[in-house]
C-alpha positions, 0 to 999 in steps of 0.5 A, spaced: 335 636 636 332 636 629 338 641 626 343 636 630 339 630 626 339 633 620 347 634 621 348 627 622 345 625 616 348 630 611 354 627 614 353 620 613 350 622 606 358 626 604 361 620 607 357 615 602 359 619 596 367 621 598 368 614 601 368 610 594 373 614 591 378 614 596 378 607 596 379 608 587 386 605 586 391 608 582 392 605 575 399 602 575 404 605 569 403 598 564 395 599 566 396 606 564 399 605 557 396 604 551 396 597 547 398 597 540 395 591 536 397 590 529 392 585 525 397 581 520 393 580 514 396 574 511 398 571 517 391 572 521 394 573 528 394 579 531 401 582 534 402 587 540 407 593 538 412 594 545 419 596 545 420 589 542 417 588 537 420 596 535 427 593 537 425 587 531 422 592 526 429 596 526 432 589 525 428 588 519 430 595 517 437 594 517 436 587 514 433 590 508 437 596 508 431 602 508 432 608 513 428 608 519 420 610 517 415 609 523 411 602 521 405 606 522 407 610 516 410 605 512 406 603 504 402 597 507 406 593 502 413 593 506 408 592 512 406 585 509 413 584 508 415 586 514 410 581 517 412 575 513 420 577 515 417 577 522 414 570 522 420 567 519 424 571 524 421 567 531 424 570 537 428 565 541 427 568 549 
């Protein structure tokens, strides 16, 4: 009888520490991204780098006749200029 209770709380015991994780949802693909945030220093704001925000940088990039160069790897100076182009460049969703 010992043995059998002995058992019976092991069990209890591996099912308290594995129900948790069965219960653990998967993160969902926009959860599972990574957010970007660029600080705009003149502006003081914050702006979240997605597809939009590329699709507008490669507007500006073609404004301004420059070849493509991943925003992150551009001289701060075009960065600022870039962001003082966007704030005068709103979208209209």
């Amino acid at each position: 009888m010992h043995h059998i209770d002995r058992y019976v709380r092991s069990l209890f015991l591996a099912a308290a520490i594995v129900a948790p994780a069965m219960f653990v949802a998967e993160a969902k693909a926009q959860e599972a991204s990574v957010q970007v945030r660029v600080y705009d220093r003149d502006h003081r704001d914050y702006h979240n780098w997605d597809d939009h925000e590329e699709h507008a940088y490669r507007r500006y990039l073609t404004e301004q006749h420059r070849t493509y160069l991943e925003y992150h790897r551009q001289h701060h100076r075009v960065q600022r200029h870039y962001w003082n182009w966007r704030h005068s460049h709103p979208d209209h969703d």
